[in-house]
PDBQT receptor file of N, H, CA, C and O in Angstrom, charges set to zero:
ATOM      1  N   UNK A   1      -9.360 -17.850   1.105  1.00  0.00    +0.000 N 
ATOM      2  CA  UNK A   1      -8.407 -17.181   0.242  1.00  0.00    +0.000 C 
ATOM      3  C   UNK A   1      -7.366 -16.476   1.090  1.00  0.00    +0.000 C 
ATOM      4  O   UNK A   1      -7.740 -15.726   1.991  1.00  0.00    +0.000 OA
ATOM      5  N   UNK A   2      -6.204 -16.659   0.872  1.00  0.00    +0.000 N 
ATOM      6  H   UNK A   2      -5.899 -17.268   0.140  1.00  0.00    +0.000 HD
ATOM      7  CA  UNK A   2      -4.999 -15.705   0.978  1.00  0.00    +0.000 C 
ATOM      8  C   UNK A   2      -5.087 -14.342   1.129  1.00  0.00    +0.000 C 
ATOM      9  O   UNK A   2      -5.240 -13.801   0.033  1.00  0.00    +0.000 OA
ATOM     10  N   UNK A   3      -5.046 -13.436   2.211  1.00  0.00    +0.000 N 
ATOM     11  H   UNK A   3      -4.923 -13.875   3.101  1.00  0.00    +0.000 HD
ATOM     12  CA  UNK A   3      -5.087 -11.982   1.524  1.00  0.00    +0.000 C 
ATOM     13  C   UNK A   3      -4.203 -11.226   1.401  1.00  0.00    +0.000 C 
ATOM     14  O   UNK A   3      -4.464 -10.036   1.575  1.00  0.00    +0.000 OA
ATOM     15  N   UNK A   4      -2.861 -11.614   1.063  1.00  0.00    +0.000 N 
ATOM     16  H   UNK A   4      -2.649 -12.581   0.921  1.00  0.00    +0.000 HD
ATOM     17  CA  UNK A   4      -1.835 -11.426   0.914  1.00  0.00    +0.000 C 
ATOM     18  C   UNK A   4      -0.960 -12.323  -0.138  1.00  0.00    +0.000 C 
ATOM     19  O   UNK A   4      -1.294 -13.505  -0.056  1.00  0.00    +0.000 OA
ATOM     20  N   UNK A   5      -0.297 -12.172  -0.761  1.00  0.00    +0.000 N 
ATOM     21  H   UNK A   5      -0.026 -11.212  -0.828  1.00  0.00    +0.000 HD
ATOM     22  CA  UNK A   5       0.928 -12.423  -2.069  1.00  0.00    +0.000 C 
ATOM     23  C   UNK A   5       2.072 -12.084  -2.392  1.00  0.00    +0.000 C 
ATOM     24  O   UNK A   5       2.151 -10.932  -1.965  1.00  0.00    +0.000 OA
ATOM     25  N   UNK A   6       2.706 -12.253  -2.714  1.00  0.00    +0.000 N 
ATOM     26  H   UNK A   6       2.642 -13.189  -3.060  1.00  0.00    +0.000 HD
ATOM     27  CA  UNK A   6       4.507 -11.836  -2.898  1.00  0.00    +0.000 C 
ATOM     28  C   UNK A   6       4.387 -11.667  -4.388  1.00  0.00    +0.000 C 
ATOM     29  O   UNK A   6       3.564 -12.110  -5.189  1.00  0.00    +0.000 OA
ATOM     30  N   UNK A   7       5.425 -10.913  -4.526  1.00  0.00    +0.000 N 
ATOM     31  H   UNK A   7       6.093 -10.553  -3.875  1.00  0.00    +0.000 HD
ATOM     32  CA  UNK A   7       6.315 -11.042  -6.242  1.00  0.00    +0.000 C 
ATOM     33  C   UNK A   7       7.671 -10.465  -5.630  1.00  0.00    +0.000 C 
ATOM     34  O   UNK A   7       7.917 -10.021  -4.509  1.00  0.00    +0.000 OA
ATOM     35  N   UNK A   8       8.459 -10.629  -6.761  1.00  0.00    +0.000 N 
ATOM     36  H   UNK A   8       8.259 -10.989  -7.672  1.00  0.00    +0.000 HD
ATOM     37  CA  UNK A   8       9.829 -10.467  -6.857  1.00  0.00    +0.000 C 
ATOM     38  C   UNK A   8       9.999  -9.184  -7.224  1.00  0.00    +0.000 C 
ATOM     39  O   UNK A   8       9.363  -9.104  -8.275  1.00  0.00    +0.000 OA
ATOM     40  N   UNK A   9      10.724  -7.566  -6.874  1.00  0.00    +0.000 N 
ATOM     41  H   UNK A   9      11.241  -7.630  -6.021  1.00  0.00    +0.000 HD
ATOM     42  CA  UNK A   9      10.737  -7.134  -7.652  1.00  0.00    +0.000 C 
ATOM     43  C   UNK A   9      11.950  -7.086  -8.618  1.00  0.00    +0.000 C 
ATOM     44  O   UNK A   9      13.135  -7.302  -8.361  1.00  0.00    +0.000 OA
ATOM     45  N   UNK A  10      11.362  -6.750  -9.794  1.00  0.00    +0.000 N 
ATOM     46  H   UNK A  10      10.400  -6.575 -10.003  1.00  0.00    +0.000 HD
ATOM     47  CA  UNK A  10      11.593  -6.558 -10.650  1.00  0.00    +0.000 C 
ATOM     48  C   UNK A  10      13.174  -5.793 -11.228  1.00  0.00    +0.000 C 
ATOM     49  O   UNK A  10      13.595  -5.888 -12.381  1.00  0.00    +0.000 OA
ATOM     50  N   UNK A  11      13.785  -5.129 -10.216  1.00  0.00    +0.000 N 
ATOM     51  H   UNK A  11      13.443  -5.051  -9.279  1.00  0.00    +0.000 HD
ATOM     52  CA  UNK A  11      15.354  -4.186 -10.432  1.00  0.00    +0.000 C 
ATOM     53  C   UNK A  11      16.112  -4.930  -9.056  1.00  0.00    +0.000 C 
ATOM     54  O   UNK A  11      17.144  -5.556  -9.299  1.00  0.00    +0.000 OA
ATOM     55  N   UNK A  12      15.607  -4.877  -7.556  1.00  0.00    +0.000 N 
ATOM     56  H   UNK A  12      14.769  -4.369  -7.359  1.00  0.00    +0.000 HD
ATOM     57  CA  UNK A  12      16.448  -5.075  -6.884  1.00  0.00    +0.000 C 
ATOM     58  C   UNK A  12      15.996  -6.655  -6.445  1.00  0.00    +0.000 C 
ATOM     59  O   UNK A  12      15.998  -6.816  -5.224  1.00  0.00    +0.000 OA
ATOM     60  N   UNK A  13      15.714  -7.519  -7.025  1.00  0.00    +0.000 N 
ATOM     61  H   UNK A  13      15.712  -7.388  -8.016  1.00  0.00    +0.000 HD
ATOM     62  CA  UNK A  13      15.317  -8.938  -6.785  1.00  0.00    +0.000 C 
ATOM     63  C   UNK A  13      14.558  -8.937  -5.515  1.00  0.00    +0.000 C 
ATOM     64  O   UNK A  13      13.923  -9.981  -5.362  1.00  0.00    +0.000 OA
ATOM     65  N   UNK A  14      14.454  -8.213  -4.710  1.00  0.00    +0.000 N 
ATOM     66  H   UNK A  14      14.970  -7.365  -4.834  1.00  0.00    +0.000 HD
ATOM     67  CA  UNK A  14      13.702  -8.209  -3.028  1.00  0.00    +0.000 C 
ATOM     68  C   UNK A  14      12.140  -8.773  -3.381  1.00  0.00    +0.000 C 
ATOM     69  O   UNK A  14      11.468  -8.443  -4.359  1.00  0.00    +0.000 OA
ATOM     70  N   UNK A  15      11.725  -9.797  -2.216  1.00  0.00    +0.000 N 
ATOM     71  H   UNK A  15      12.270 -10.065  -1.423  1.00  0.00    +0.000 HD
ATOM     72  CA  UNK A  15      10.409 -10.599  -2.410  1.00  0.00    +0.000 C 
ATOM     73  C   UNK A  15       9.272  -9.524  -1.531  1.00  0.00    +0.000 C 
ATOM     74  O   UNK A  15       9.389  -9.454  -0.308  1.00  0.00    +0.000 OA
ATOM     75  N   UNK A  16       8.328  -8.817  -2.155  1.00  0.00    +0.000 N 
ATOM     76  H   UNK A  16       8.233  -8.873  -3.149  1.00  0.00    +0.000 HD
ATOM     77  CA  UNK A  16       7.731  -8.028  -1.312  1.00  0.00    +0.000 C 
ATOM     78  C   UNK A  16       6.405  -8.441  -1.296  1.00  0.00    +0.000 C 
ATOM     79  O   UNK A  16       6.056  -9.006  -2.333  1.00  0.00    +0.000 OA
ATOM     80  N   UNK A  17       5.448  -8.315  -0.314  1.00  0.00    +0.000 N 
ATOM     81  H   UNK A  17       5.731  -7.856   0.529  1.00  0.00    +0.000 HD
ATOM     82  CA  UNK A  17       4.232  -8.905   0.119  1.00  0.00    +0.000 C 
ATOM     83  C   UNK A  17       3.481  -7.956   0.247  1.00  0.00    +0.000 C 
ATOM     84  O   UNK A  17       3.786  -6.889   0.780  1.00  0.00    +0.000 OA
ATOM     85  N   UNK A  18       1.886  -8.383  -0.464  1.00  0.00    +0.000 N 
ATOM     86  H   UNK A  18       1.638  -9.249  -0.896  1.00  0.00    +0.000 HD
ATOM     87  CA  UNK A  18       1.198  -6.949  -0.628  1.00  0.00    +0.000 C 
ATOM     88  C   UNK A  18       0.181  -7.352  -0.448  1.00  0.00    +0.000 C 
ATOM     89  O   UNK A  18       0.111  -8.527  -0.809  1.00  0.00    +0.000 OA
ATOM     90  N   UNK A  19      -0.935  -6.877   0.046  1.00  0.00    +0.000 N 
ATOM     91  H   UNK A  19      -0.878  -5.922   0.339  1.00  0.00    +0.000 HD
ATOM     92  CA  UNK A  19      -2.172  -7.053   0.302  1.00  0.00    +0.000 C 
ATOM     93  C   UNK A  19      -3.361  -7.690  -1.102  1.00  0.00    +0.000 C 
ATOM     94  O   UNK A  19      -3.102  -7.172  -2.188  1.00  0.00    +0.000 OA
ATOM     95  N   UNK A  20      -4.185  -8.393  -1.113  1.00  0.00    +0.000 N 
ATOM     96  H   UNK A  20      -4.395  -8.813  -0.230  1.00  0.00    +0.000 HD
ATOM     97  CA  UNK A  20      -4.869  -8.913  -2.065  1.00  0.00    +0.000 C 
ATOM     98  C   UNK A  20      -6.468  -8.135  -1.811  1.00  0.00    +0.000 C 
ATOM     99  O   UNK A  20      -7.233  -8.488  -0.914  1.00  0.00    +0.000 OA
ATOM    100  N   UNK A  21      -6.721  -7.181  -2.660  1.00  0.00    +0.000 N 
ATOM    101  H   UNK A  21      -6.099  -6.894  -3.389  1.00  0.00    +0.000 HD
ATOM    102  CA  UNK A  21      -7.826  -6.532  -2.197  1.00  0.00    +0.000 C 
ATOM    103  C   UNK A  21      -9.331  -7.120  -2.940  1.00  0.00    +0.000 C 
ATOM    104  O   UNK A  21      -9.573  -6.283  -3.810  1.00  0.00    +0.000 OA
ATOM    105  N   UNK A  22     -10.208  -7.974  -2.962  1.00  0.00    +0.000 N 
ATOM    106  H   UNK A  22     -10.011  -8.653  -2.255  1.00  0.00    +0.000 HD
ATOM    107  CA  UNK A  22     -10.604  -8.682  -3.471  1.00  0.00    +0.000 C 
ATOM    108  C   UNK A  22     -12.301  -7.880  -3.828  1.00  0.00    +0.000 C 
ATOM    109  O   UNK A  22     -13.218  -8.337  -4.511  1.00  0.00    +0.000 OA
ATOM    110  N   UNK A  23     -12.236  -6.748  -3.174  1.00  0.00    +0.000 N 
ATOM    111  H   UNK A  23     -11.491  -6.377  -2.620  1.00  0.00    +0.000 HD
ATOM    112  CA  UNK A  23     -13.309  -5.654  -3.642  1.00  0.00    +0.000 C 
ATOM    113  C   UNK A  23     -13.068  -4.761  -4.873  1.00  0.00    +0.000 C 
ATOM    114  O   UNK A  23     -13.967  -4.115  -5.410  1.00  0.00    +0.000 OA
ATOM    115  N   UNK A  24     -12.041  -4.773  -5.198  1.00  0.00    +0.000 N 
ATOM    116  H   UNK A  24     -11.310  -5.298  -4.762  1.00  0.00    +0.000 HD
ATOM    117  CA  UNK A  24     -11.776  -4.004  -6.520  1.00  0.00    +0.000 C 
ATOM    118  C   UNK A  24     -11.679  -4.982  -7.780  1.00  0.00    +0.000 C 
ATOM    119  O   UNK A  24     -11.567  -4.563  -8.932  1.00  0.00    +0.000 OA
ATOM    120  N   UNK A  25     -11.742  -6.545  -7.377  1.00  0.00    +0.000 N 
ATOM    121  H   UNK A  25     -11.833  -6.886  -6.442  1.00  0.00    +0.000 HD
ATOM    122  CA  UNK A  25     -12.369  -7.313  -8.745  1.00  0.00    +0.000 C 
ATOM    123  C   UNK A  25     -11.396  -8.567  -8.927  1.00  0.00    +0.000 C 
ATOM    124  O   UNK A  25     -10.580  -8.883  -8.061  1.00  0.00    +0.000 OA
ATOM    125  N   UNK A  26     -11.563  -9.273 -10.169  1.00  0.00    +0.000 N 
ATOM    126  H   UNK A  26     -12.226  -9.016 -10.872  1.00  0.00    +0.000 HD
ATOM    127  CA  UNK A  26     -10.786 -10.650  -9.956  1.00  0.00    +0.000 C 
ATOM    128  C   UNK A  26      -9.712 -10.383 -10.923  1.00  0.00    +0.000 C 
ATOM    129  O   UNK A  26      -8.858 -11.266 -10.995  1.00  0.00    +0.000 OA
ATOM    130  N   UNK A  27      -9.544  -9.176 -11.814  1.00  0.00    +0.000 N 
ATOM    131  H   UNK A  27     -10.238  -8.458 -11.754  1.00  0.00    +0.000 HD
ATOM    132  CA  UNK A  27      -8.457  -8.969 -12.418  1.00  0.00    +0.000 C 
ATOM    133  C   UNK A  27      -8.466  -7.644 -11.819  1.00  0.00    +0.000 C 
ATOM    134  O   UNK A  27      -9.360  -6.886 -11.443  1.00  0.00    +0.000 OA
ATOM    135  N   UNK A  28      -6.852  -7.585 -11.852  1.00  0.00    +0.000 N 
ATOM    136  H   UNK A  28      -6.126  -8.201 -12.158  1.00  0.00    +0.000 HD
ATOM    137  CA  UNK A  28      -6.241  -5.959 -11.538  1.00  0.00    +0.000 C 
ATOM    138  C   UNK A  28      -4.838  -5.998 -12.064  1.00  0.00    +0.000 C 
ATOM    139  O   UNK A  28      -4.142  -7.011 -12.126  1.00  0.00    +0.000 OA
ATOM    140  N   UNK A  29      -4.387  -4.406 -12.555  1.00  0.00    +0.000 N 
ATOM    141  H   UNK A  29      -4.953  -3.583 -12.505  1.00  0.00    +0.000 HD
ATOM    142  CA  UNK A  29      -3.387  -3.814 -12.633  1.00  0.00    +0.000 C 
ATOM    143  C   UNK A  29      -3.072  -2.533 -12.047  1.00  0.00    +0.000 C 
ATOM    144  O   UNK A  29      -3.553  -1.494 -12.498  1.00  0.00    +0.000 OA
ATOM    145  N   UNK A  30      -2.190  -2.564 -10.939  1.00  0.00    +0.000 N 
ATOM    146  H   UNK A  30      -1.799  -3.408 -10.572  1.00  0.00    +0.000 HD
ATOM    147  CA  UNK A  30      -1.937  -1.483 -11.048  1.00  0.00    +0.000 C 
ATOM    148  C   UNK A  30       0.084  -0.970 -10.917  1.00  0.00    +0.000 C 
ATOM    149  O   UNK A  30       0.865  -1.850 -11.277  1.00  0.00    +0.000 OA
ATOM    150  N   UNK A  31       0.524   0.014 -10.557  1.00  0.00    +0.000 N 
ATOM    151  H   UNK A  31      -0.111   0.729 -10.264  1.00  0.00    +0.000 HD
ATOM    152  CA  UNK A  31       1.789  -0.001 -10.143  1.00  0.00    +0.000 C 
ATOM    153  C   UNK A  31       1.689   0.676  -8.584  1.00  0.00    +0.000 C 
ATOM    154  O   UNK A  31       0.984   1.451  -7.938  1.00  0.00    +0.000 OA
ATOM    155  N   UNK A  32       2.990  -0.236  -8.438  1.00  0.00    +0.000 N 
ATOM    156  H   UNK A  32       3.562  -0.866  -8.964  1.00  0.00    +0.000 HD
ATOM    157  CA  UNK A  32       3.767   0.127  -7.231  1.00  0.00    +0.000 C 
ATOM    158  C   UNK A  32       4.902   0.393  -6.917  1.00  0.00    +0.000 C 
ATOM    159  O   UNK A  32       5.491  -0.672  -7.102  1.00  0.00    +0.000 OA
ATOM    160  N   UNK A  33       5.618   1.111  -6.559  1.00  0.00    +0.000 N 
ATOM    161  H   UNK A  33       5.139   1.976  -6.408  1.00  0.00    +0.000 HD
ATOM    162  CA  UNK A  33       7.066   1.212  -6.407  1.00  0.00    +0.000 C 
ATOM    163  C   UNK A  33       7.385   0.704  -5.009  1.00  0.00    +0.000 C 
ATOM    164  O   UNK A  33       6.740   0.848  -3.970  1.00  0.00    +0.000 OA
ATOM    165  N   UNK A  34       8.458   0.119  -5.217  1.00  0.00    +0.000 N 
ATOM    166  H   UNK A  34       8.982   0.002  -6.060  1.00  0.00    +0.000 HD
ATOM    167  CA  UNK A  34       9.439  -1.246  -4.184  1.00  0.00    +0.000 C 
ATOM    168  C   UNK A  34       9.464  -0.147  -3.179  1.00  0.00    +0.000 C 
ATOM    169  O   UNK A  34       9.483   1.075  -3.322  1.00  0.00    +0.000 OA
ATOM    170  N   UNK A  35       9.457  -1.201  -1.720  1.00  0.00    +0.000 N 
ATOM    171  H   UNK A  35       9.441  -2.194  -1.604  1.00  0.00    +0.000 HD
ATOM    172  CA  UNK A  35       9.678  -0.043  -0.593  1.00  0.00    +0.000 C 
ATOM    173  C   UNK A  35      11.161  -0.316  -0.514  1.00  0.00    +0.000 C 
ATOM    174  O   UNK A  35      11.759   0.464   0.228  1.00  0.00    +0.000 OA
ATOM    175  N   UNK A  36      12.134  -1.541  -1.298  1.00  0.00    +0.000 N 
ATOM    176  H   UNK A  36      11.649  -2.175  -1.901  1.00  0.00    +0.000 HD
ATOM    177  CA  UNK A  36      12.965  -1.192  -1.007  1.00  0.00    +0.000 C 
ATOM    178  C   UNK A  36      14.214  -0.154  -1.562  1.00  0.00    +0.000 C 
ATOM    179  O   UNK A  36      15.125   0.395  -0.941  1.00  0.00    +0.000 OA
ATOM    180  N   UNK A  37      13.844  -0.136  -2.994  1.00  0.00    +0.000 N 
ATOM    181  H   UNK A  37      13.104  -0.582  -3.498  1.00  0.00    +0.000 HD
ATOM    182  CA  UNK A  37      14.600   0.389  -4.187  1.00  0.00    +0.000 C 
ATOM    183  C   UNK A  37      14.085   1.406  -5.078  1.00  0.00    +0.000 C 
ATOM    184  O   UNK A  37      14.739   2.025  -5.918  1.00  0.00    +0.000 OA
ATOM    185  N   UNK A  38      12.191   1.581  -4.678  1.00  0.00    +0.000 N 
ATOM    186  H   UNK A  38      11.660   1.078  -3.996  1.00  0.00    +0.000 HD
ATOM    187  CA  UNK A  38      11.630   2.744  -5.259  1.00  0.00    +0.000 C 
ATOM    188  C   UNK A  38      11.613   2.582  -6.631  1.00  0.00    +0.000 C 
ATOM    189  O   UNK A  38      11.141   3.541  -7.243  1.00  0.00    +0.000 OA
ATOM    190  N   UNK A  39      12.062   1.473  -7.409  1.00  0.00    +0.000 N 
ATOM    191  H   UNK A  39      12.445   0.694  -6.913  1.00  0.00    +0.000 HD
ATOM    192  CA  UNK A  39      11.603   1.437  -8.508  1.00  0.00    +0.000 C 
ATOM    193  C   UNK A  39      10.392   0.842  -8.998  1.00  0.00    +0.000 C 
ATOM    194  O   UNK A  39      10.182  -0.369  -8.921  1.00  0.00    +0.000 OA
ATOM    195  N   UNK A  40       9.583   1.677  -9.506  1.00  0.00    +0.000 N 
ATOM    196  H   UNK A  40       9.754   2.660  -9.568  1.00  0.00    +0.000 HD
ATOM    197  CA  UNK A  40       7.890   1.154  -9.760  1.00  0.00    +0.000 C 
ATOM    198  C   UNK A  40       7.565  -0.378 -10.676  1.00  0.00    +0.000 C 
ATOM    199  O   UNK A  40       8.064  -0.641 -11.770  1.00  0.00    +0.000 OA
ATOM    200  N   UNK A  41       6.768  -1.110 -10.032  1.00  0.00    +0.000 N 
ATOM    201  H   UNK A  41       6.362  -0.896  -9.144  1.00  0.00    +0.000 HD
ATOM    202  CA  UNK A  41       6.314  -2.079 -10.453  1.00  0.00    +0.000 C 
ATOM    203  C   UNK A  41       4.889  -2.347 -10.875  1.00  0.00    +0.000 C 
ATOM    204  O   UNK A  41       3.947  -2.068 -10.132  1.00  0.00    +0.000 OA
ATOM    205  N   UNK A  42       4.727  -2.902 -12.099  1.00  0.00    +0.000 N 
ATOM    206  H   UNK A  42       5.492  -3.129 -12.702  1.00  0.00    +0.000 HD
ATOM    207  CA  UNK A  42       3.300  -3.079 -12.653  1.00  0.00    +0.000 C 
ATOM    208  C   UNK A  42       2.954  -4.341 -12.213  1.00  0.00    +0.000 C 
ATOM    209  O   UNK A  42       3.510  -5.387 -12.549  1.00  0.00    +0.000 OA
ATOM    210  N   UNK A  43       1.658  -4.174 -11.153  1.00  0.00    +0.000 N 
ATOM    211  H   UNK A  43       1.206  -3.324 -10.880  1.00  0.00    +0.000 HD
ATOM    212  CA  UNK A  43       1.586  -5.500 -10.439  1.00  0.00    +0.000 C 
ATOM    213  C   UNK A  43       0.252  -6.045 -11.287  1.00  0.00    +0.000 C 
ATOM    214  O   UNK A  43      -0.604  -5.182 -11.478  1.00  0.00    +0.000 OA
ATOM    215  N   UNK A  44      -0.003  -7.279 -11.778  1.00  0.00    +0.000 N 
ATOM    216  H   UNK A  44       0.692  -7.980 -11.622  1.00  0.00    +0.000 HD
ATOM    217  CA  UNK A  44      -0.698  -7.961 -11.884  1.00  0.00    +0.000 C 
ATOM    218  C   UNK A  44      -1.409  -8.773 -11.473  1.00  0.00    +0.000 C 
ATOM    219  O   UNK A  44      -0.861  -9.811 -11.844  1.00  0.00    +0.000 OA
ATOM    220  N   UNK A  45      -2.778  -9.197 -10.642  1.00  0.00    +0.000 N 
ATOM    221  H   UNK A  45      -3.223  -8.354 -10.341  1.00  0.00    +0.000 HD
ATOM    222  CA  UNK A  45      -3.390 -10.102 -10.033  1.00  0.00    +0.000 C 
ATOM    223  C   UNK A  45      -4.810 -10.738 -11.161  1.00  0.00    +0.000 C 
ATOM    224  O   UNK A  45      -5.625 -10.093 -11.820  1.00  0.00    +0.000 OA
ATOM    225  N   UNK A  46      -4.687 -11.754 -11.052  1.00  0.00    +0.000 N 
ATOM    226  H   UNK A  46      -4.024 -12.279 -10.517  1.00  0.00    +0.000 HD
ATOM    227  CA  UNK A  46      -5.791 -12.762 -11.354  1.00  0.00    +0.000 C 
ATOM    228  C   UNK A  46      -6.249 -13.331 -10.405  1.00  0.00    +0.000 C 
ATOM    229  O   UNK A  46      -5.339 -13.842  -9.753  1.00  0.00    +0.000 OA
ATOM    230  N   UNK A  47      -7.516 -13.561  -9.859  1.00  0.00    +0.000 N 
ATOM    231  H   UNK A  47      -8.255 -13.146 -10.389  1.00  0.00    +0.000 HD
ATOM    232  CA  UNK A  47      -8.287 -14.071  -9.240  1.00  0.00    +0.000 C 
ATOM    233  C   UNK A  47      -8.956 -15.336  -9.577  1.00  0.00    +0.000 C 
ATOM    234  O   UNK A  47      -9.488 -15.032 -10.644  1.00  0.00    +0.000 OA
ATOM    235  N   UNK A  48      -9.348 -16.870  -9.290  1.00  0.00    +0.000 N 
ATOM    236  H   UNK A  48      -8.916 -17.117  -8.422  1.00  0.00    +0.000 HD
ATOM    237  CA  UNK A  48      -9.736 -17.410 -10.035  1.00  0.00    +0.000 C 
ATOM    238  C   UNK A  48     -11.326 -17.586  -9.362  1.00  0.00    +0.000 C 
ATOM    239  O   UNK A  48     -11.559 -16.937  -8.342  1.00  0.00    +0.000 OA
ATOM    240  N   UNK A  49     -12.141 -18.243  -9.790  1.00  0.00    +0.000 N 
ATOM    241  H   UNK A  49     -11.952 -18.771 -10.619  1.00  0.00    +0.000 HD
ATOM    242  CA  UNK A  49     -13.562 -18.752  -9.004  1.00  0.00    +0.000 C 
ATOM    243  C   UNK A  49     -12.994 -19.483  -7.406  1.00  0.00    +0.000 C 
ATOM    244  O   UNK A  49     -13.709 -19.282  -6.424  1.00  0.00    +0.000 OA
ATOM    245  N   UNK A  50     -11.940 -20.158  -7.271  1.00  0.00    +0.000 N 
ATOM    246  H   UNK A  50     -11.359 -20.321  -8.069  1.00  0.00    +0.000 HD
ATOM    247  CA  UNK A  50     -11.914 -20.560  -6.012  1.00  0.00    +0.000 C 
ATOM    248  C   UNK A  50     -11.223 -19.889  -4.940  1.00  0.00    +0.000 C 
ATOM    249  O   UNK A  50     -10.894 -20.352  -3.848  1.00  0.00    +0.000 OA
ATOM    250  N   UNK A  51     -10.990 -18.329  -5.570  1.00  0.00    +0.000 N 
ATOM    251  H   UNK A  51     -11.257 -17.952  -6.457  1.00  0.00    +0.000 HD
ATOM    252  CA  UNK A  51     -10.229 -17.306  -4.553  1.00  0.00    +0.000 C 
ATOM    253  C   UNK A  51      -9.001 -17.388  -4.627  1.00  0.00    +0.000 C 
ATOM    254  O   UNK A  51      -8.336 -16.587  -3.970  1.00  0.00    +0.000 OA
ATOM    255  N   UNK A  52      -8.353 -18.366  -5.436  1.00  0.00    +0.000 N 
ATOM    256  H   UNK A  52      -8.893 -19.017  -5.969  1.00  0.00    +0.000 HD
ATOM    257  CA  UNK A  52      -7.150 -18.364  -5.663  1.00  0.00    +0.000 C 
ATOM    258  C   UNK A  52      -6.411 -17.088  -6.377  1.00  0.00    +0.000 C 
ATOM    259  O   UNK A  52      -7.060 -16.661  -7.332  1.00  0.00    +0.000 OA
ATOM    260  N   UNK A  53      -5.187 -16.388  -6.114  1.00  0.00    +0.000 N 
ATOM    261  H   UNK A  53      -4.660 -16.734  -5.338  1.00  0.00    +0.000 HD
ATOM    262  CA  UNK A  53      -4.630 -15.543  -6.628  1.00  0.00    +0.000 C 
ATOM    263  C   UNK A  53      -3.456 -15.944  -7.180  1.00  0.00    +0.000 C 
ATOM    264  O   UNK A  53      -2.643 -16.674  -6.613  1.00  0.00    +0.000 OA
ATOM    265  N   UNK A  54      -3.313 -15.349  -8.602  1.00  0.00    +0.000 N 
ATOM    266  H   UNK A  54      -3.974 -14.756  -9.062  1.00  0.00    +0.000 HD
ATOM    267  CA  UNK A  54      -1.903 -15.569  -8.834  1.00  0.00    +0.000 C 
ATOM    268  C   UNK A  54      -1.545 -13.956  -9.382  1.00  0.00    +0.000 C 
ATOM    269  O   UNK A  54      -2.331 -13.159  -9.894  1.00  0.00    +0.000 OA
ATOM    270  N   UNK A  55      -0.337 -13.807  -9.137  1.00  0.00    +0.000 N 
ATOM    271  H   UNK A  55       0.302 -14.455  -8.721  1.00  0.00    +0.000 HD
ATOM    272  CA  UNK A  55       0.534 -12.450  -9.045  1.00  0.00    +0.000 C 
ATOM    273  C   UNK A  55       1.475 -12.423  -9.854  1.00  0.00    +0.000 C 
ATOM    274  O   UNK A  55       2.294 -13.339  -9.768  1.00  0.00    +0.000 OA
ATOM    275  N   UNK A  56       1.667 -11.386 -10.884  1.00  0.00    +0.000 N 
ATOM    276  H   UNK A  56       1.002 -10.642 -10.954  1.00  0.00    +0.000 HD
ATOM    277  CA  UNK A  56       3.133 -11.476 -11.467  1.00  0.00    +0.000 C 
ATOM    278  C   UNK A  56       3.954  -9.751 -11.716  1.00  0.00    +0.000 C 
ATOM    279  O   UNK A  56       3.377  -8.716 -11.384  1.00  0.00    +0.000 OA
ATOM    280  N   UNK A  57       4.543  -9.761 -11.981  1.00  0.00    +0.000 N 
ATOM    281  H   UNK A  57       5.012 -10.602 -12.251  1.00  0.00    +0.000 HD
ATOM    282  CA  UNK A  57       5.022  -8.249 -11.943  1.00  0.00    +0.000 C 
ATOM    283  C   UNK A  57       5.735  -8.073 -13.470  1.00  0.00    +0.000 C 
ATOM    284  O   UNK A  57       6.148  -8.904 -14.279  1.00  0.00    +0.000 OA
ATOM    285  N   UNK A  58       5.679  -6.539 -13.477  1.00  0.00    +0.000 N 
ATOM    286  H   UNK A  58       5.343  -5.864 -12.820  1.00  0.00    +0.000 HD
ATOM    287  CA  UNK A  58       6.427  -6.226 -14.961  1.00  0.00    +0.000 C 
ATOM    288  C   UNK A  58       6.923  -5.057 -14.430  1.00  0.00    +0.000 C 
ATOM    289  O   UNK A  58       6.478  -4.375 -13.506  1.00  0.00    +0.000 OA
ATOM    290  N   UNK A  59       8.199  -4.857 -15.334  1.00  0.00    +0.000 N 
ATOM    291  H   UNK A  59       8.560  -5.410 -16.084  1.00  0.00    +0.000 HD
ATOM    292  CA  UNK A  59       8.482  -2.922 -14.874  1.00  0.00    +0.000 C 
ATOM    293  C   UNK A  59       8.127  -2.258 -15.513  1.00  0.00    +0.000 C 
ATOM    294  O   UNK A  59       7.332  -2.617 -16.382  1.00  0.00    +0.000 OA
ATOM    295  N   UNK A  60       8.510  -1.049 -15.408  1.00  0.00    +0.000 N 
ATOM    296  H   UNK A  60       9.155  -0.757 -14.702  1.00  0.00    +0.000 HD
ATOM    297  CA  UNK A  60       7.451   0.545 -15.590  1.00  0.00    +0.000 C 
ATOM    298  C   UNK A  60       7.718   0.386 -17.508  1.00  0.00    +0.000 C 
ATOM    299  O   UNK A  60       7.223   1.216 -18.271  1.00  0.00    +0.000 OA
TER     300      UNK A  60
């Protein structure tokens, strides 16, 4: 598995790469704010059975 992922954010289009923490479970939400623009992002991860991640983002 990947332990790392991108999304887009969400206000200033910038592709940011974030760690995949795979001890806190195969679904997660949490937020983050962009290191480049500081506007917070609701990050989404799914995990599947083969470790696969998929990532999507929403704003605040």
């Amino acid at each position: 598995m990947n332990e790392e992922a991108s999304y887009t954010c969400a206000s200033c289009g910038e592709e940011i790469v974030v760690p995949i923490d795979l001890s806190v479970g195969s679904e997660q939400e949490y937020v983050e704010d962009c290191p480049i623009c500081c506007h917070p992002n609701v990050i989404h991860v799914e995990v599947d059975n083969h470790g696969e991640a998929r990532l999507w983002v929403t704003g605040d």
